[in-house]
N, CA and C of each residue as an Amber inpcrd file, in Angstrom:
protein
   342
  -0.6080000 -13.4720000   7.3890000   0.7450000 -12.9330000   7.3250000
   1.1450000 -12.7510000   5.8510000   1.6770000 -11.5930000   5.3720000
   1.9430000 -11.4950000   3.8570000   3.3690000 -11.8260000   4.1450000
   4.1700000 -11.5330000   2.9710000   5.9450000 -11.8710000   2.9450000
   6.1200000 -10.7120000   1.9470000   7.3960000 -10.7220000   1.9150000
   8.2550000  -9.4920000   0.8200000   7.7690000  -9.4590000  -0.5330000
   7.5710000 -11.2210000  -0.8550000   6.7310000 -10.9440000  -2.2930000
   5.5060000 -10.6050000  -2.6080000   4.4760000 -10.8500000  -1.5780000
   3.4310000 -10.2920000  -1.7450000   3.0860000  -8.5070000  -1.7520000
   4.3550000  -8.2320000  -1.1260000   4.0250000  -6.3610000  -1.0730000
   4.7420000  -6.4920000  -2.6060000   5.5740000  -6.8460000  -2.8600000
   6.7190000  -6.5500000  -4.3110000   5.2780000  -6.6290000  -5.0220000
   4.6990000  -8.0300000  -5.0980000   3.2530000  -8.1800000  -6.3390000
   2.5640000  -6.9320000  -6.5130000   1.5720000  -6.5150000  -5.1210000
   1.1640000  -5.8340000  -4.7630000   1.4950000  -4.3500000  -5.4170000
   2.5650000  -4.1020000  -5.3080000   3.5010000  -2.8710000  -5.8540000
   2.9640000  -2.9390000  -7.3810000   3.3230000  -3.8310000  -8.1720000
   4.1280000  -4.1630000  -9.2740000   2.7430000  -4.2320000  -9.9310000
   1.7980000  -5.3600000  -9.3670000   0.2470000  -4.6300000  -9.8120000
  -0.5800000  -3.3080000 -10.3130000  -0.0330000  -2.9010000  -9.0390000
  -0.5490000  -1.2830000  -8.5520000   0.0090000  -0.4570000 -10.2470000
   1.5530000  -0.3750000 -10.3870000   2.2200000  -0.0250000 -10.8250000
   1.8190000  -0.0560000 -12.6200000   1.0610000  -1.2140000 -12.8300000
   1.0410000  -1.8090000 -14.3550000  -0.4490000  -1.5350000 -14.6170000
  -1.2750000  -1.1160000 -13.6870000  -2.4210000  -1.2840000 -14.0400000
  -3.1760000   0.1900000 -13.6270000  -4.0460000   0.6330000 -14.9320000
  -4.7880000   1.8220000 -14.3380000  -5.6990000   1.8380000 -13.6180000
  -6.6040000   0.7520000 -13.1940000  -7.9520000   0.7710000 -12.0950000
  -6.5460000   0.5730000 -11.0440000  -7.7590000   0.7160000  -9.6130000
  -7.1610000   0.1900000  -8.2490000  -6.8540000  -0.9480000  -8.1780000
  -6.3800000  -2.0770000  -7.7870000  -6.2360000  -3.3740000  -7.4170000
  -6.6190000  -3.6400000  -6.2410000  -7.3870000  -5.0970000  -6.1760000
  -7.9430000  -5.3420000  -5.1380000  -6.7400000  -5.5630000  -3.8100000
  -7.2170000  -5.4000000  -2.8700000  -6.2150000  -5.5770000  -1.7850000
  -6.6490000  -6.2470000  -0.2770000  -5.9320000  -7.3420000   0.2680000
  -6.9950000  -7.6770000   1.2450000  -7.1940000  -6.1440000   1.9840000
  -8.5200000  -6.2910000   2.5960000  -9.1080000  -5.8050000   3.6000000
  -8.1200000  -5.5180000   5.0410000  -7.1000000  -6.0410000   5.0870000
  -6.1950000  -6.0180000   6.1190000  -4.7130000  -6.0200000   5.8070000
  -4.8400000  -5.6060000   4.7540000  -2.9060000  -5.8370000   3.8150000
  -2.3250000  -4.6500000   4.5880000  -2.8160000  -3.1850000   5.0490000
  -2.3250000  -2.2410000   5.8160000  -1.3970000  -2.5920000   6.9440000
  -2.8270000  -3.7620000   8.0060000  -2.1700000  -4.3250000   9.4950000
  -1.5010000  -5.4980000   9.2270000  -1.4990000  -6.0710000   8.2370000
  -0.4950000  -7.5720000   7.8250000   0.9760000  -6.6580000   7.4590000
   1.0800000  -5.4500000   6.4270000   2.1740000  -5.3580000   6.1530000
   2.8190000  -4.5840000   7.7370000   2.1330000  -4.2320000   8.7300000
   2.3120000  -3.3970000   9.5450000   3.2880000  -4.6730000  10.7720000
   2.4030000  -5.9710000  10.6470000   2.8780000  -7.2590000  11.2760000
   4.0240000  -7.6370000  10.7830000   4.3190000  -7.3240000   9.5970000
   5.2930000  -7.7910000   8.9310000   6.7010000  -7.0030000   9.1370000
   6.5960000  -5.6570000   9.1950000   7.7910000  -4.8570000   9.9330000
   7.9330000  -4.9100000  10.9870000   7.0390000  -5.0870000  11.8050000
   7.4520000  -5.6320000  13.5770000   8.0760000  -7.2660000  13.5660000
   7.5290000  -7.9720000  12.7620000   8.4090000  -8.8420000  12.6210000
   9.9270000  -9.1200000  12.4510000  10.2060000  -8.3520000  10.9970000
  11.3550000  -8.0380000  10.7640000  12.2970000  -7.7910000  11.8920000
  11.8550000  -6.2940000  11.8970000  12.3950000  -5.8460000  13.1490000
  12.5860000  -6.3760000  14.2730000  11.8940000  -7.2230000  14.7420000
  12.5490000  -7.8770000  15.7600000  13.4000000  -8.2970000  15.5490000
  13.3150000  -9.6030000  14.5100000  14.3370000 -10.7670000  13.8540000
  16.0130000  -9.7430000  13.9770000  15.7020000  -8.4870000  13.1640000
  16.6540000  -8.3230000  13.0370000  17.8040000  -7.4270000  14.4820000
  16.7970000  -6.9520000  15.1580000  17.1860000  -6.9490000  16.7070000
  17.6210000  -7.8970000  17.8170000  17.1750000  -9.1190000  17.5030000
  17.3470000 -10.1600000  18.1260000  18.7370000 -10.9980000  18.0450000
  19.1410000 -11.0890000  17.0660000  20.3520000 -11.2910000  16.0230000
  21.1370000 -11.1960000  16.6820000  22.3950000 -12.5380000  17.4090000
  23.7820000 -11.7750000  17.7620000  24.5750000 -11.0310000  17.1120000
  24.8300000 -11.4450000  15.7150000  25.8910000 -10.8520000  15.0850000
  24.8860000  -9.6440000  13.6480000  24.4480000  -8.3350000  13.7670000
  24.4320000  -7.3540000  13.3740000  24.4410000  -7.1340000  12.2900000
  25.6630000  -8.0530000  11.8130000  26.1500000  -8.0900000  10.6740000
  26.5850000  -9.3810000   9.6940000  25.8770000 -10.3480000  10.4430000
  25.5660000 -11.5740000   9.6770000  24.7810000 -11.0970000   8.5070000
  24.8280000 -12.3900000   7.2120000  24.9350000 -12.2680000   5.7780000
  23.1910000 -12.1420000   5.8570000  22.3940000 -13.4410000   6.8760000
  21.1070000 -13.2190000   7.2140000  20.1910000 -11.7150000   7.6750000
  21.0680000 -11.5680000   8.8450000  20.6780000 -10.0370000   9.0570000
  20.8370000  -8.8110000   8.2730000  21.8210000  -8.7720000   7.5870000
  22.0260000  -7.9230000   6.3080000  21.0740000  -8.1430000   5.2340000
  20.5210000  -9.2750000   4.7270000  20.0560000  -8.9950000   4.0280000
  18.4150000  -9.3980000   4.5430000  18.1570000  -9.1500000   5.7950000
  16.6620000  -8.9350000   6.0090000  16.4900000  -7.6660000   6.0680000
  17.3500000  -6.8210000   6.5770000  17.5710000  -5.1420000   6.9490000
  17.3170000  -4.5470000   5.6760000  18.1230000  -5.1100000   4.1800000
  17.4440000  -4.4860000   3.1450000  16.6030000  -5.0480000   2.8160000
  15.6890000  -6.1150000   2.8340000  14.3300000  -6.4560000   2.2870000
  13.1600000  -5.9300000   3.1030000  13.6880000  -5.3340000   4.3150000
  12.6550000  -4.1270000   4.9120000  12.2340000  -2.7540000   4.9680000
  14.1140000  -2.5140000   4.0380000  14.1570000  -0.9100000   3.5920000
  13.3920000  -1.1500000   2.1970000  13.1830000  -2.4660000   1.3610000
  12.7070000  -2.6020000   0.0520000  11.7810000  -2.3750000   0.4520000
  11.0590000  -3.3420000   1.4250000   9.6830000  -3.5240000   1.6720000
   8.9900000  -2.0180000   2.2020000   9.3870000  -1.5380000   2.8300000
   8.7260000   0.3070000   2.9890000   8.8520000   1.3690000   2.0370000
  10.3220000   0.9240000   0.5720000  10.1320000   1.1320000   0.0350000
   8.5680000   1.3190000  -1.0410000   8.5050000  -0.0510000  -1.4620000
   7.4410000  -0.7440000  -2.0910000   6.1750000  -0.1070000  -1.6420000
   6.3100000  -0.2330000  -0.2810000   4.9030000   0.1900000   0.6340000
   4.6430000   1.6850000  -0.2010000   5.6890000   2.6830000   0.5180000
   5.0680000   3.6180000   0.1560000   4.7860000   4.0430000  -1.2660000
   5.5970000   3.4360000  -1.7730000   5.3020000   3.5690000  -3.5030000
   3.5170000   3.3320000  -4.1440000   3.5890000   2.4020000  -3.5250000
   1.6880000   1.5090000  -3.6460000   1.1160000   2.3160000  -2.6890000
   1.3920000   3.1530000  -1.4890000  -0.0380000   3.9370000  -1.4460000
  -0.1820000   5.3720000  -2.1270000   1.2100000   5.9230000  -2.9860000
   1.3480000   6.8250000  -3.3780000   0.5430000   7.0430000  -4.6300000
   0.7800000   5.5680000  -5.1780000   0.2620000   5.4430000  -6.7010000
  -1.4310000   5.3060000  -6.2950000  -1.9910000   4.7880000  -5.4490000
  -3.5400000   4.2580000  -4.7400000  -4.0070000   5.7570000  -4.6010000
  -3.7670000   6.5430000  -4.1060000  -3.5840000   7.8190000  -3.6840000
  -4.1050000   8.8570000  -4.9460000  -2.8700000   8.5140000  -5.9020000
  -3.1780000   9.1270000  -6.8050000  -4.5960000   8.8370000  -7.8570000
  -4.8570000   7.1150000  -7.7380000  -5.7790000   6.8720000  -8.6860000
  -7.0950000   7.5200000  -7.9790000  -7.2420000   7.6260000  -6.8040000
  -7.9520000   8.2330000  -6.1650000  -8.6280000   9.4170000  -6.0230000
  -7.4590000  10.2420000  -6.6840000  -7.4720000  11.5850000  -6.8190000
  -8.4080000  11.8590000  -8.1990000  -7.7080000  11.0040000  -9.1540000
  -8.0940000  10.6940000 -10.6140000  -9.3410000  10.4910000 -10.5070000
  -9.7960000   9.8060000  -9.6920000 -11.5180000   9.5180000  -9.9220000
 -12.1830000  10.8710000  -9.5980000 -11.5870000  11.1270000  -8.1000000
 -12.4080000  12.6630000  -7.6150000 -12.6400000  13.0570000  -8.8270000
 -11.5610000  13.8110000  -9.5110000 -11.3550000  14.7600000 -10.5340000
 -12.3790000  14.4610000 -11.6210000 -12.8070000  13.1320000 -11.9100000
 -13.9270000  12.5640000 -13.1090000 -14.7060000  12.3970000 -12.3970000
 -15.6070000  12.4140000 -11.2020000 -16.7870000  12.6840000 -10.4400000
 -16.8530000  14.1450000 -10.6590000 -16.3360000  15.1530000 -10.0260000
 -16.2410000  16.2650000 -10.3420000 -16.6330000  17.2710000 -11.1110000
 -16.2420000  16.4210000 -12.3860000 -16.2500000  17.0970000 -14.1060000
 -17.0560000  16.5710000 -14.7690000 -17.7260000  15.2510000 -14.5180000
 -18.9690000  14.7550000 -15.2980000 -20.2120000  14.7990000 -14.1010000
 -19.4880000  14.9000000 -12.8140000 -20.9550000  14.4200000 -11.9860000
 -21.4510000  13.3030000 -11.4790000 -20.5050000  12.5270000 -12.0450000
 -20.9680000  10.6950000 -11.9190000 -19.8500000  10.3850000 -10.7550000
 -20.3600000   9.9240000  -9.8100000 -19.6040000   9.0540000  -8.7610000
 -19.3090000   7.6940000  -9.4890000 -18.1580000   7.5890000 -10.0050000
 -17.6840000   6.2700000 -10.7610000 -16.5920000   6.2500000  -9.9390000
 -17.3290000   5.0250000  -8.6850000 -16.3390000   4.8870000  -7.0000000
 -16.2860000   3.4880000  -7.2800000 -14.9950000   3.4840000  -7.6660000
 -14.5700000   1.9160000  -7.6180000 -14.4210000   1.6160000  -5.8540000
 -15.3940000   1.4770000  -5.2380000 -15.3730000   1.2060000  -3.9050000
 -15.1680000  -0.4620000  -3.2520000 -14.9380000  -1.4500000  -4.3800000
 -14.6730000  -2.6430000  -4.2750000 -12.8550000  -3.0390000  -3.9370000
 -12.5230000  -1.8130000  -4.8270000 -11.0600000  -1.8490000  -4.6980000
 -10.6510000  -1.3130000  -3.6000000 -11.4660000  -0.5140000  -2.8380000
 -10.6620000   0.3540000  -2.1690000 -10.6560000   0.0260000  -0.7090000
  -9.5560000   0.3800000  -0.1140000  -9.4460000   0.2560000   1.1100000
 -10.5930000   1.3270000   2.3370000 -10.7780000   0.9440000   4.0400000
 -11.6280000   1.3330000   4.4070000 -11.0490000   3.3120000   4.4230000
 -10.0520000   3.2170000   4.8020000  -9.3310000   4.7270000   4.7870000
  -9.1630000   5.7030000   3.6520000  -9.3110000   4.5780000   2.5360000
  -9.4230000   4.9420000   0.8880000 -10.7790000   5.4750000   0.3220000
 -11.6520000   4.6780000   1.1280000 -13.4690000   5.1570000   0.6460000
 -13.5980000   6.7100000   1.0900000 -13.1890000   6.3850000   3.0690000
 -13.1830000   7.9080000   3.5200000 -12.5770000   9.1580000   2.8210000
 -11.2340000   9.0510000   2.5780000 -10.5230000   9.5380000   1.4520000
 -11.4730000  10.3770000   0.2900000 -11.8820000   9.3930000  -0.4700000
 -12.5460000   9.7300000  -1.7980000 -13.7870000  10.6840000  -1.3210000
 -14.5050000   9.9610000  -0.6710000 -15.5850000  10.6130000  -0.0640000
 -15.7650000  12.1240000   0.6020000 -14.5010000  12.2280000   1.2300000
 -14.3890000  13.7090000   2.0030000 -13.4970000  14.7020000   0.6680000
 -13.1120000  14.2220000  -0.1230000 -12.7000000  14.6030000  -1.7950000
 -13.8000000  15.1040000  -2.0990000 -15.0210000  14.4010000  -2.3210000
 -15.8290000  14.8750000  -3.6700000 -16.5370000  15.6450000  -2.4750000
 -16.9690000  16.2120000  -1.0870000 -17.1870000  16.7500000  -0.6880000
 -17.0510000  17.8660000  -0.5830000 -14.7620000  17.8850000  -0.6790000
 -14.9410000  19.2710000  -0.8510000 -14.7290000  19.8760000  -2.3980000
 -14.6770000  19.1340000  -3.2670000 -15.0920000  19.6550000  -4.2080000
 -16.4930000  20.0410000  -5.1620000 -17.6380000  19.3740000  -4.2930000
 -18.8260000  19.6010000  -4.4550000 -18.9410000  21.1570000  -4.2020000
């Protein structure tokens, strides 16, 4: 199970650093556990508008925030490599960092730019 700070890290990593960052192998379906969580909690809730429920409602709009920010930036470093496989020829596939949807990604990249 991750929590709010581990996607914030995660983010904030991503964000400061030019390689990929490692990521568990399952941070996709943990952060995916983690909004069904929420979401319940915050469905479940008598009062809507308790100080608790208010402020889980925005640490889930943060948290998808965050999310999509970190696969946008992953995305892009991704792209960045294609583009230097490409132009030198060298598959320099940081494939340690990358997620299983991320390899496919890269891979069907330098394909069609082969």
């Amino acid at each position: 199970m991750i929590t709010y700070n581990d996607i914030y890290e995660a983010s904030r990593k991503e964000r400061y650093s030019e390689e990929l960052q490692k990521l568990s192998k399952r941070f996709v379906l943990n952060f995916s556990e983690y909004l069904k969580d929420k979401k319940e909690f915050t469905s479940k809730e008598d009062d809507p508008f308790s100080d608790v429920v208010l402020k889980t409602k925005k640490q889930l709009e943060n948290a998808i925030t965050l999310f999509k920010e970190l696969m946008l930036r992953r995305r892009k470093k991704i792209l960045a490599l294609v583009l230097i496989a490409a132009e030198t020829g060298i598959s320099k596939q940081d494939f340690d960092n990358m997620l299983d949807f991320e390899k496919d990604l890269f891979e069907n990249l330098i394909k069609c730019m082969g």
